[in-house]
PDB file of N, CA, C and O in Angstrom:
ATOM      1  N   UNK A   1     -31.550 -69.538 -40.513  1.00  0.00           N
ATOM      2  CA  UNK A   1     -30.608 -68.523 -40.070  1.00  0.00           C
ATOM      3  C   UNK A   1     -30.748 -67.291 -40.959  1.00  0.00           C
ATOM      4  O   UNK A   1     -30.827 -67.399 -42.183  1.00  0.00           O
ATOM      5  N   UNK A   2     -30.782 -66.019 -40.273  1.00  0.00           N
ATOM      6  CA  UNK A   2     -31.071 -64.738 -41.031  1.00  0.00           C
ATOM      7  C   UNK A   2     -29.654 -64.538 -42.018  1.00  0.00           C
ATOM      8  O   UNK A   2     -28.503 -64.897 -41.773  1.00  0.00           O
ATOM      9  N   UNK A   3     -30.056 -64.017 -42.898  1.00  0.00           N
ATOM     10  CA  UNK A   3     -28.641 -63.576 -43.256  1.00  0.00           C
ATOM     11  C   UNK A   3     -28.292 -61.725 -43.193  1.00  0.00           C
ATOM     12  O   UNK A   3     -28.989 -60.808 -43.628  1.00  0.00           O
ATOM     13  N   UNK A   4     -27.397 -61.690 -42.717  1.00  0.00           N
ATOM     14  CA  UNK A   4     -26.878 -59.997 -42.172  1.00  0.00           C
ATOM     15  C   UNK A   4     -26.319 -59.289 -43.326  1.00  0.00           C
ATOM     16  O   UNK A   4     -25.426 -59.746 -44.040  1.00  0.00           O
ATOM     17  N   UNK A   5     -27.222 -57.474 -43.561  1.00  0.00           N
ATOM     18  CA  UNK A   5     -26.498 -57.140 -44.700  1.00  0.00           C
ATOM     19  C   UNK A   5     -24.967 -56.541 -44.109  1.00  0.00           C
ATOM     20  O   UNK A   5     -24.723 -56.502 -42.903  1.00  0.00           O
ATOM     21  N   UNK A   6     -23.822 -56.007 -45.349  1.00  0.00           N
ATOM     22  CA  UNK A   6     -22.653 -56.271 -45.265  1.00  0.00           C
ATOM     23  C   UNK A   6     -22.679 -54.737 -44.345  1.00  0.00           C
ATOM     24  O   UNK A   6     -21.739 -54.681 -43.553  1.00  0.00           O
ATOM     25  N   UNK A   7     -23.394 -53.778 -44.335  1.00  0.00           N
ATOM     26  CA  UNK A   7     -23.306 -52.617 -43.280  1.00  0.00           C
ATOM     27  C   UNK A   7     -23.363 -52.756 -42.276  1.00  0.00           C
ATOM     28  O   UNK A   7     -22.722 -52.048 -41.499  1.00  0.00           O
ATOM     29  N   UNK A   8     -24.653 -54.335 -41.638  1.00  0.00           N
ATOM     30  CA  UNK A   8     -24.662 -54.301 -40.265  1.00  0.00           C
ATOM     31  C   UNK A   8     -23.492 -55.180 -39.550  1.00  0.00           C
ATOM     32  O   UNK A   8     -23.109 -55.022 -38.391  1.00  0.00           O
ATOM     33  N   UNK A   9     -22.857 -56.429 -40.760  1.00  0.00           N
ATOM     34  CA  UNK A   9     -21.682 -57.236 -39.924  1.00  0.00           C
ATOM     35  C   UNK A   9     -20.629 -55.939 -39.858  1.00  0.00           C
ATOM     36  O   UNK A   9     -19.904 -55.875 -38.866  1.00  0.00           O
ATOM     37  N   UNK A  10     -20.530 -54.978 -40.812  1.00  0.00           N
ATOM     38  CA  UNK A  10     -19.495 -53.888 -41.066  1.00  0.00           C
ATOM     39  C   UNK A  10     -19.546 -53.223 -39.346  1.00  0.00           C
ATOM     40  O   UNK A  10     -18.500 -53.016 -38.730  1.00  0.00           O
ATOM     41  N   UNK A  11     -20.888 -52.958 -38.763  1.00  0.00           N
ATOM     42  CA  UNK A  11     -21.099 -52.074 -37.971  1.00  0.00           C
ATOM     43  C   UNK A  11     -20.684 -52.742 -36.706  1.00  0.00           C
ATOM     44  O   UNK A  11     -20.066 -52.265 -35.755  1.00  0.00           O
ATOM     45  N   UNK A  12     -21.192 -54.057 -36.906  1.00  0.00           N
ATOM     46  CA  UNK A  12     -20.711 -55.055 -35.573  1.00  0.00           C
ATOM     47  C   UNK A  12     -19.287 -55.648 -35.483  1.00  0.00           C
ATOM     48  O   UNK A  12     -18.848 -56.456 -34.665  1.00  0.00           O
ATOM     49  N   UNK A  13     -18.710 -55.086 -36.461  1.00  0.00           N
ATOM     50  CA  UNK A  13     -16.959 -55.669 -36.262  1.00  0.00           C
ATOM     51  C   UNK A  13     -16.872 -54.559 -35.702  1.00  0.00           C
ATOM     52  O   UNK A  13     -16.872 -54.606 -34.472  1.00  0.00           O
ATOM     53  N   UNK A  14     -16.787 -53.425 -36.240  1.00  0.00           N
ATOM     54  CA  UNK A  14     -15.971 -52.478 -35.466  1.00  0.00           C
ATOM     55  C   UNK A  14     -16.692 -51.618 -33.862  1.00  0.00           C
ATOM     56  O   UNK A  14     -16.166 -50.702 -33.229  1.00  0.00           O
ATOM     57  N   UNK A  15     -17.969 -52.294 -33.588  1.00  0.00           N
ATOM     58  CA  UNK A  15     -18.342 -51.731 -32.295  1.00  0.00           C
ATOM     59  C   UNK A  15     -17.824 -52.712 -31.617  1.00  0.00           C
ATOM     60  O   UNK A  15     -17.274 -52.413 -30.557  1.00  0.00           O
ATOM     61  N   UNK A  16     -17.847 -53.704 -31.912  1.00  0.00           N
ATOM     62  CA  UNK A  16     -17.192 -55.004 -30.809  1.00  0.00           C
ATOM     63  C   UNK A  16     -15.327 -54.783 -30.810  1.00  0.00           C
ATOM     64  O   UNK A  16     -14.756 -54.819 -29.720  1.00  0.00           O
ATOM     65  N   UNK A  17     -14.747 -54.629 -31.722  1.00  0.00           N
ATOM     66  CA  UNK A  17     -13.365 -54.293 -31.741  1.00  0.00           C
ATOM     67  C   UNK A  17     -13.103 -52.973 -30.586  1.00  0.00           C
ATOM     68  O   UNK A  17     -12.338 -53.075 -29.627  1.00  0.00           O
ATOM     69  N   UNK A  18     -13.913 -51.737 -30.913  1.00  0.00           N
ATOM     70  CA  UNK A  18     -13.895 -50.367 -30.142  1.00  0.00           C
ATOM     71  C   UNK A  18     -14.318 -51.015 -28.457  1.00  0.00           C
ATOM     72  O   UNK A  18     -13.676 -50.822 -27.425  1.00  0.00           O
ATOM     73  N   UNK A  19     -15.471 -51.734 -28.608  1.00  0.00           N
ATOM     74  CA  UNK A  19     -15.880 -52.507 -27.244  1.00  0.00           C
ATOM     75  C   UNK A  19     -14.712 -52.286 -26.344  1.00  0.00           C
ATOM     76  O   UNK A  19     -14.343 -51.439 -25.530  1.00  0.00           O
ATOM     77  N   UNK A  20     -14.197 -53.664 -26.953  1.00  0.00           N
ATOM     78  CA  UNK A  20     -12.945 -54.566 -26.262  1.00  0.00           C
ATOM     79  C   UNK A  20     -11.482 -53.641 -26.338  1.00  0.00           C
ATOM     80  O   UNK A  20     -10.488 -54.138 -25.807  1.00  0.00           O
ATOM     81  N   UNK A  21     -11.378 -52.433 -26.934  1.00  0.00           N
ATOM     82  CA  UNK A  21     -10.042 -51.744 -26.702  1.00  0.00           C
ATOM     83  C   UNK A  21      -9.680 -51.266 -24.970  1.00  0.00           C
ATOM     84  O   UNK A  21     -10.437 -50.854 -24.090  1.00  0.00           O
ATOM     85  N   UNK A  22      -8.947 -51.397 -24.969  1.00  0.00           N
ATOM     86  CA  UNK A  22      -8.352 -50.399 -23.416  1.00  0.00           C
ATOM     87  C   UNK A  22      -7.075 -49.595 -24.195  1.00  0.00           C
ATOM     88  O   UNK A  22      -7.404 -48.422 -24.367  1.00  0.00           O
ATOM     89  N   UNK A  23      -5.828 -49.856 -24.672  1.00  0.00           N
ATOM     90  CA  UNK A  23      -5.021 -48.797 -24.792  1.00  0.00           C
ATOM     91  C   UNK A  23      -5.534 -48.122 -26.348  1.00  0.00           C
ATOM     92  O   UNK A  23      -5.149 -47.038 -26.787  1.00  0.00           O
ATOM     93  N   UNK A  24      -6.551 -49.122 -27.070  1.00  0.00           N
ATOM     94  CA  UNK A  24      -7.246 -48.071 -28.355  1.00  0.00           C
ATOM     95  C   UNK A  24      -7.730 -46.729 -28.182  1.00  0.00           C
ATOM     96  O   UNK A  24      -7.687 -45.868 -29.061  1.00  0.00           O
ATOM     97  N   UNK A  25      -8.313 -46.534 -26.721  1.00  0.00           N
ATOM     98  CA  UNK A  25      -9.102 -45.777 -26.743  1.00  0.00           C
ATOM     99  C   UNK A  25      -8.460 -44.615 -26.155  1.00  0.00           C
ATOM    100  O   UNK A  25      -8.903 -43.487 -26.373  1.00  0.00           O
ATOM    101  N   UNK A  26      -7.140 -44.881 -25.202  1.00  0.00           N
ATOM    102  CA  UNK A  26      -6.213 -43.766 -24.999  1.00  0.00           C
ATOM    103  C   UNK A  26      -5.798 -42.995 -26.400  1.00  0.00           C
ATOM    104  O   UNK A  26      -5.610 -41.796 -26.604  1.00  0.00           O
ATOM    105  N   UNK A  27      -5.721 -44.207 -27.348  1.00  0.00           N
ATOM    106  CA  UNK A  27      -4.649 -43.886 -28.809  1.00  0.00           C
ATOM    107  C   UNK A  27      -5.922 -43.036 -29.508  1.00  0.00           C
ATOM    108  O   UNK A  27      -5.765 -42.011 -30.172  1.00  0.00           O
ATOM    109  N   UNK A  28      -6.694 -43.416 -29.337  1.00  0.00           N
ATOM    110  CA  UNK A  28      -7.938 -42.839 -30.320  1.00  0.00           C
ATOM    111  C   UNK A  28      -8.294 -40.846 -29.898  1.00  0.00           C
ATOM    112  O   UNK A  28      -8.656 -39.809 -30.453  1.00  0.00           O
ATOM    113  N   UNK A  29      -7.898 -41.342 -28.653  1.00  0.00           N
ATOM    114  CA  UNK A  29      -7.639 -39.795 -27.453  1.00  0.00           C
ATOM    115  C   UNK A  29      -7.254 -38.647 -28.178  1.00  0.00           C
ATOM    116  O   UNK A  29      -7.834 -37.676 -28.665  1.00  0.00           O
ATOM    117  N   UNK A  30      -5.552 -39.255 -28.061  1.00  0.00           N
ATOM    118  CA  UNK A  30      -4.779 -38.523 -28.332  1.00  0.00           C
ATOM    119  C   UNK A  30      -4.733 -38.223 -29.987  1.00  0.00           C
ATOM    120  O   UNK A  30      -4.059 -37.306 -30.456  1.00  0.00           O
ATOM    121  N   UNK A  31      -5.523 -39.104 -30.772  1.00  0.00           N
ATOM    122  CA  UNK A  31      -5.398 -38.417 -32.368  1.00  0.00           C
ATOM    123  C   UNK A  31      -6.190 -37.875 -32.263  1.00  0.00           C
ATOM    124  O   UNK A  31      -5.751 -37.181 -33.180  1.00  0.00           O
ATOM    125  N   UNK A  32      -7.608 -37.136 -31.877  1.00  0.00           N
ATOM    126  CA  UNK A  32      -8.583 -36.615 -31.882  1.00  0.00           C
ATOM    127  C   UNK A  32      -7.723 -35.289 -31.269  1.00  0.00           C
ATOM    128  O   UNK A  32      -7.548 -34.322 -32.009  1.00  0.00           O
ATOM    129  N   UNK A  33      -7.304 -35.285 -30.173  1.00  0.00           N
ATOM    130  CA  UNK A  33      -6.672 -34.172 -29.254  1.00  0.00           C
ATOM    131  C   UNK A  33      -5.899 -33.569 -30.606  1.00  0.00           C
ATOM    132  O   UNK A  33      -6.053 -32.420 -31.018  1.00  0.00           O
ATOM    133  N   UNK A  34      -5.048 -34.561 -31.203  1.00  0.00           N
ATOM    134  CA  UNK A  34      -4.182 -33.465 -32.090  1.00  0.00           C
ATOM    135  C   UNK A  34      -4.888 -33.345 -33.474  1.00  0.00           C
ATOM    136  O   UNK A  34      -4.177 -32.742 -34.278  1.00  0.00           O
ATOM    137  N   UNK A  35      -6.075 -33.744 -33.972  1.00  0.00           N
ATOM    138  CA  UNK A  35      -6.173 -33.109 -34.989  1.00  0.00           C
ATOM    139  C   UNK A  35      -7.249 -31.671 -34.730  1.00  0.00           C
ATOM    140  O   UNK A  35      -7.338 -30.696 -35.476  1.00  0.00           O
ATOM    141  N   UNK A  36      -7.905 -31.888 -33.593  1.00  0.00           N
ATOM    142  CA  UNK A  36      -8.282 -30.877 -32.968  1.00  0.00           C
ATOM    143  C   UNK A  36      -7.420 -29.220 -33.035  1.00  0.00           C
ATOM    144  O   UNK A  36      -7.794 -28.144 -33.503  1.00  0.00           O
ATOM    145  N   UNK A  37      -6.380 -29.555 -32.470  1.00  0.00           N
ATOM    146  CA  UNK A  37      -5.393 -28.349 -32.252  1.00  0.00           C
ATOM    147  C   UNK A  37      -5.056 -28.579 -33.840  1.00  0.00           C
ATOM    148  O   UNK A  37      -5.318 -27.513 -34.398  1.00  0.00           O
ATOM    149  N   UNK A  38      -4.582 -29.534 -34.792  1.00  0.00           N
ATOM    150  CA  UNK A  38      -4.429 -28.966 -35.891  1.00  0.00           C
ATOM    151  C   UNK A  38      -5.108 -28.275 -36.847  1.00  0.00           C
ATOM    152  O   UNK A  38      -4.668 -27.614 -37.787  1.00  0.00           O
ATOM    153  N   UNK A  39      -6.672 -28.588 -36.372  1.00  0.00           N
ATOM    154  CA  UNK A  39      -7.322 -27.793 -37.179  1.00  0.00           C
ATOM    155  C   UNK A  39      -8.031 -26.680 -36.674  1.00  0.00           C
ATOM    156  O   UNK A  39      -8.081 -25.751 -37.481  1.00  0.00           O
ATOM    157  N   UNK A  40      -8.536 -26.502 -35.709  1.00  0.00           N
ATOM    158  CA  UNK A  40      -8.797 -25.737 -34.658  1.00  0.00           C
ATOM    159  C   UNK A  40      -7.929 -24.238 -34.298  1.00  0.00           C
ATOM    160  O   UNK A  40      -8.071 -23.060 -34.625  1.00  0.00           O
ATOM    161  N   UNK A  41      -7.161 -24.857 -33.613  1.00  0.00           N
ATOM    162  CA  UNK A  41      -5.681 -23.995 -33.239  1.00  0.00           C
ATOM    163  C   UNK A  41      -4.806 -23.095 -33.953  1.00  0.00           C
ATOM    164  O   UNK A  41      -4.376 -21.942 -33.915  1.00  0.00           O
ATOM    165  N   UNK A  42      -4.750 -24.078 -34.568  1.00  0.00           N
ATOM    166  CA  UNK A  42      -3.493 -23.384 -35.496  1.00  0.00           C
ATOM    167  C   UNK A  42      -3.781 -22.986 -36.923  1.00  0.00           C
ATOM    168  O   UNK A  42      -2.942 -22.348 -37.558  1.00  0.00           O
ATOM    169  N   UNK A  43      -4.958 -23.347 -37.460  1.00  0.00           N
ATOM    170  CA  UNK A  43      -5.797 -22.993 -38.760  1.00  0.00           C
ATOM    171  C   UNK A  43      -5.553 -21.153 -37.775  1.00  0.00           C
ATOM    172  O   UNK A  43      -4.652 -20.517 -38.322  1.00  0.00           O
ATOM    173  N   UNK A  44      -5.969 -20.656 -36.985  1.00  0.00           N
ATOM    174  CA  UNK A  44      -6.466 -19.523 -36.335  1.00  0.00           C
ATOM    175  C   UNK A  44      -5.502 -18.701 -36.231  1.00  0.00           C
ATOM    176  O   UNK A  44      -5.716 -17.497 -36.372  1.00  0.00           O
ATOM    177  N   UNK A  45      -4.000 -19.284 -35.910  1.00  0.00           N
ATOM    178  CA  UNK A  45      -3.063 -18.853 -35.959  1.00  0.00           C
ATOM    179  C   UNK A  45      -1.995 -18.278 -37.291  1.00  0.00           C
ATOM    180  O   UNK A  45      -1.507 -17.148 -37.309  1.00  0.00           O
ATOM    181  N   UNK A  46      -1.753 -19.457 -38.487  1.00  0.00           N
ATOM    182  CA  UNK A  46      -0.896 -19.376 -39.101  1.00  0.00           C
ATOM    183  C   UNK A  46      -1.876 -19.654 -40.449  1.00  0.00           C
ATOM    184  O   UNK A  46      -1.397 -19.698 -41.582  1.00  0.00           O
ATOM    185  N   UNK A  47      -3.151 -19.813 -40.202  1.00  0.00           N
ATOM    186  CA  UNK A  47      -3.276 -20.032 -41.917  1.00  0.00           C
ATOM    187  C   UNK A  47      -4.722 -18.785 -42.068  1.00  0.00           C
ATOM    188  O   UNK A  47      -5.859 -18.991 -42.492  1.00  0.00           O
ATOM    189  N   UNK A  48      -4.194 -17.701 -41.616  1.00  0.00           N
ATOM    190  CA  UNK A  48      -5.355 -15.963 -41.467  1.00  0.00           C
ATOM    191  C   UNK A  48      -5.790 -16.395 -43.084  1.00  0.00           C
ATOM    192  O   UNK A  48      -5.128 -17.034 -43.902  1.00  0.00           O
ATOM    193  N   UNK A  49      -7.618 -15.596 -43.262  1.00  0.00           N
ATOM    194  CA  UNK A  49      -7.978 -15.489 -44.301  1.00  0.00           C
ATOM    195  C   UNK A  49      -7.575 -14.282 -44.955  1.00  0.00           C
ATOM    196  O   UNK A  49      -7.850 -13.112 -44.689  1.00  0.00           O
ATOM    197  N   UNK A  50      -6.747 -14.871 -46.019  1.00  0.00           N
ATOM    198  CA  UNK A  50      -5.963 -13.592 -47.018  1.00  0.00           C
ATOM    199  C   UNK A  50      -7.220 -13.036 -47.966  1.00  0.00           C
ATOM    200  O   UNK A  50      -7.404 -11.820 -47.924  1.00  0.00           O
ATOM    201  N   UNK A  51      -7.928 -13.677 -48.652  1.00  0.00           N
ATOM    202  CA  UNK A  51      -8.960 -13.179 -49.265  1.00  0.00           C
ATOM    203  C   UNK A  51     -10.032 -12.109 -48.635  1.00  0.00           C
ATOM    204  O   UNK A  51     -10.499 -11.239 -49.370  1.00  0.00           O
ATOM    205  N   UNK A  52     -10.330 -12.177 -47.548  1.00  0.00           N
ATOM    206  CA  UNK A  52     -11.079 -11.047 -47.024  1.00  0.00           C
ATOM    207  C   UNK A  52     -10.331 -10.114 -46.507  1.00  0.00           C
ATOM    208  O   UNK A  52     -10.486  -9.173 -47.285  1.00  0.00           O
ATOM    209  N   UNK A  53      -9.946  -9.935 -46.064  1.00  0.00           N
ATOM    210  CA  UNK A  53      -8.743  -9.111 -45.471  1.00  0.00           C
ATOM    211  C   UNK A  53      -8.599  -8.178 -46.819  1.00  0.00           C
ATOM    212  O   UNK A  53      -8.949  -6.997 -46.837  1.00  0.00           O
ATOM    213  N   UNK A  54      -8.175  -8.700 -47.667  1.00  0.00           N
ATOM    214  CA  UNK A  54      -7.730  -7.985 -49.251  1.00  0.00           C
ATOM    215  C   UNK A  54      -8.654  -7.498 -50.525  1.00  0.00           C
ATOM    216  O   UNK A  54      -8.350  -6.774 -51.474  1.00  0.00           O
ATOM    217  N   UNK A  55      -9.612  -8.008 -50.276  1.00  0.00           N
ATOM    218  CA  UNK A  55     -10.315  -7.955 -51.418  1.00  0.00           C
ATOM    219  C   UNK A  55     -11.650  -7.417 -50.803  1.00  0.00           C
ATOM    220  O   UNK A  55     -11.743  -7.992 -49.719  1.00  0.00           O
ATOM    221  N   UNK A  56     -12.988  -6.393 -51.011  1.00  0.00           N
ATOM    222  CA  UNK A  56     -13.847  -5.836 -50.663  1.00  0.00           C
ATOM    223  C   UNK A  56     -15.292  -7.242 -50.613  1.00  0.00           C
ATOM    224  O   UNK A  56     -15.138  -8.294 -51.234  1.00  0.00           O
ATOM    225  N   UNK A  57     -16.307  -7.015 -49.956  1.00  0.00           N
ATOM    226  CA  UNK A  57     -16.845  -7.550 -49.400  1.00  0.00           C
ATOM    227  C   UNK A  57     -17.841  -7.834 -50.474  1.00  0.00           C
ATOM    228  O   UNK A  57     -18.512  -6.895 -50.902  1.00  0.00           O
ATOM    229  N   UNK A  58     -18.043  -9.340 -51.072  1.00  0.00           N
ATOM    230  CA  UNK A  58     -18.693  -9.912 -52.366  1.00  0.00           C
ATOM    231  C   UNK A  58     -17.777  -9.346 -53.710  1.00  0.00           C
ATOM    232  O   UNK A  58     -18.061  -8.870 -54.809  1.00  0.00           O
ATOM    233  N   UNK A  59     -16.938  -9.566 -53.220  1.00  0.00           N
ATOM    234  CA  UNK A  59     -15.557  -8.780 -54.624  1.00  0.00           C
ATOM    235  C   UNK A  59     -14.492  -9.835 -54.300  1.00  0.00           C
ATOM    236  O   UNK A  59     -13.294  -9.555 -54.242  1.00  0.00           O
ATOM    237  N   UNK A  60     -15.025 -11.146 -54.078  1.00  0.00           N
ATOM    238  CA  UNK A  60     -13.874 -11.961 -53.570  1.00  0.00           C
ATOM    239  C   UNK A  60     -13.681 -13.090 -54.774  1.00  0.00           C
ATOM    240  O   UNK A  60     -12.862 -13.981 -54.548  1.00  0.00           O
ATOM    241  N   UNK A  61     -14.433 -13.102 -56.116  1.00  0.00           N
ATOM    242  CA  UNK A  61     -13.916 -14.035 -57.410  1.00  0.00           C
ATOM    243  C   UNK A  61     -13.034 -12.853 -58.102  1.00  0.00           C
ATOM    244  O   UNK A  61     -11.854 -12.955 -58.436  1.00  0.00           O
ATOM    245  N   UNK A  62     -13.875 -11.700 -58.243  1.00  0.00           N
ATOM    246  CA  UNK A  62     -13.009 -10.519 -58.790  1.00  0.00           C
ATOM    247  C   UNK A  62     -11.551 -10.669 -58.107  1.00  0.00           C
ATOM    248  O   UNK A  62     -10.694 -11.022 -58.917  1.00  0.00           O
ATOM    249  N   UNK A  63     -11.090 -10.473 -56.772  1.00  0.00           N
ATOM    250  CA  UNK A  63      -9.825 -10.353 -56.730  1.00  0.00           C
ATOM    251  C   UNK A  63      -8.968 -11.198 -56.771  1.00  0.00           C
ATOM    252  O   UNK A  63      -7.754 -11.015 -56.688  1.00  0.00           O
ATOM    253  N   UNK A  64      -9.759 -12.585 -56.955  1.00  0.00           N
ATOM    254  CA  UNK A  64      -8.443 -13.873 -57.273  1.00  0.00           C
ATOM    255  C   UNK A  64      -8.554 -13.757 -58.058  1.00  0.00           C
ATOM    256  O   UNK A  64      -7.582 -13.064 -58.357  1.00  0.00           O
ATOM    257  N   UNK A  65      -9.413 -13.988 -59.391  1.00  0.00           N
ATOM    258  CA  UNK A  65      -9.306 -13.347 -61.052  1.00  0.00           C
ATOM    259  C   UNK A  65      -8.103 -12.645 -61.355  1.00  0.00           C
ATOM    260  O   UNK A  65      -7.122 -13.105 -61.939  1.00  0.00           O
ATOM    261  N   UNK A  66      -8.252 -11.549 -60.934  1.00  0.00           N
ATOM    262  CA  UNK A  66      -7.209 -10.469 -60.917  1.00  0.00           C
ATOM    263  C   UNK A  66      -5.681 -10.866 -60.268  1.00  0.00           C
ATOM    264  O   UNK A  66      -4.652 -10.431 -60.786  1.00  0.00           O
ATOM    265  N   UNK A  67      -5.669 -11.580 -59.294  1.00  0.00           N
ATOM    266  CA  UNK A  67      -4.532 -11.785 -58.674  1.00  0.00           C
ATOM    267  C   UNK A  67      -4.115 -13.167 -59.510  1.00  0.00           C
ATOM    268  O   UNK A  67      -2.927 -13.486 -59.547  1.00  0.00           O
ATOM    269  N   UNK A  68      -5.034 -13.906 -60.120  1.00  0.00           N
ATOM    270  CA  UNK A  68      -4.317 -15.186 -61.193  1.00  0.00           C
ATOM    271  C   UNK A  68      -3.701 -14.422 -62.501  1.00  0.00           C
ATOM    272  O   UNK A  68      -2.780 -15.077 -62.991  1.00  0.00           O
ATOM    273  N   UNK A  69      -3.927 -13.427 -63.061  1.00  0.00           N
ATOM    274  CA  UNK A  69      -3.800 -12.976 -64.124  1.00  0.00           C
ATOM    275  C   UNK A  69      -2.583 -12.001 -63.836  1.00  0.00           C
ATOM    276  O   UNK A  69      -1.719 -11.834 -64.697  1.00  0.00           O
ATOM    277  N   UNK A  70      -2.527 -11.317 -62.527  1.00  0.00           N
ATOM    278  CA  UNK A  70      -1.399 -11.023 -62.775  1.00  0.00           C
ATOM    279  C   UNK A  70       0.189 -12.316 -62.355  1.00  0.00           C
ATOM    280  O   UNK A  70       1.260 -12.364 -62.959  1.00  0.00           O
ATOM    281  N   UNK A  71      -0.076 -12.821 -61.649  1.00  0.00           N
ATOM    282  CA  UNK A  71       0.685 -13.860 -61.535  1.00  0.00           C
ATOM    283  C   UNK A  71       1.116 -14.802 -62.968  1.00  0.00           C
ATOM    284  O   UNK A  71       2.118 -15.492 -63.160  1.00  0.00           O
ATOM    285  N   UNK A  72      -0.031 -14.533 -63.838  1.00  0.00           N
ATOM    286  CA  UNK A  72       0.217 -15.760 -64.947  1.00  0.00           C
ATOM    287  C   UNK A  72       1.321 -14.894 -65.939  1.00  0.00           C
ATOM    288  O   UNK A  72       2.216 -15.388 -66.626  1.00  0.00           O
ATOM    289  N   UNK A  73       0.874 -13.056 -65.752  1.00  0.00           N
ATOM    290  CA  UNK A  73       2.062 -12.686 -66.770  1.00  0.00           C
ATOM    291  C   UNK A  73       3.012 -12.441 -65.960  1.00  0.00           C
ATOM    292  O   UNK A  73       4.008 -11.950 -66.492  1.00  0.00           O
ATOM    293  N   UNK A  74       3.041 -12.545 -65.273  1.00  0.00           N
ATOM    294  CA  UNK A  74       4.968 -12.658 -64.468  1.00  0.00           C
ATOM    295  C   UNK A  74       5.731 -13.729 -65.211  1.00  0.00           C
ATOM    296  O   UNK A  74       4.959 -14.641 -65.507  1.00  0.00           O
ATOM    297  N   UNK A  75       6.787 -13.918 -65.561  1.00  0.00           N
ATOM    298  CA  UNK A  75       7.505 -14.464 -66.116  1.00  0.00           C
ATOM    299  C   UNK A  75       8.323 -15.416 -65.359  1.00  0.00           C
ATOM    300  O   UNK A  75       9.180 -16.088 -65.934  1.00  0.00           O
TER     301      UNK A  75
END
């Protein structure tokens, strides 16, 4: 009898588990759907790149430099 390394029994549990799902694969759906829109979507919306926008073009260590240093002497 061969013996199987631990990547390929690793690979054959979980293709035979995914196999045999029916409501897994709805569930598997819908987390893909929402991390999609979470990262996708709404990265586009609410999390804009502040660093370019603000700081000149290859001047972008210079202006967090600058923007840590003044933040650190604020009190």
């Amino acid at each position: 009898m061969e013996k199987k390394s631990f990547w390929n029994r690793a690979f054959h549990l979980y293709y035979d588990g995914f196999r045999q799902m029916t409501l897994g694969r709805t569930l598997w759906l819908v987390i893909g759907i929402k991390l999609f829109i979470m990262f996708a979507i709404l990265k586009v919306f609410f999390f804009p790149d502040f660093i370019k926008h603000h700081s000149e073009p290859g001047g972008e260590a210079e202006f967090v430099a600058t923007e840590l240093q003044k933040r650190q002497l604020q009190p």
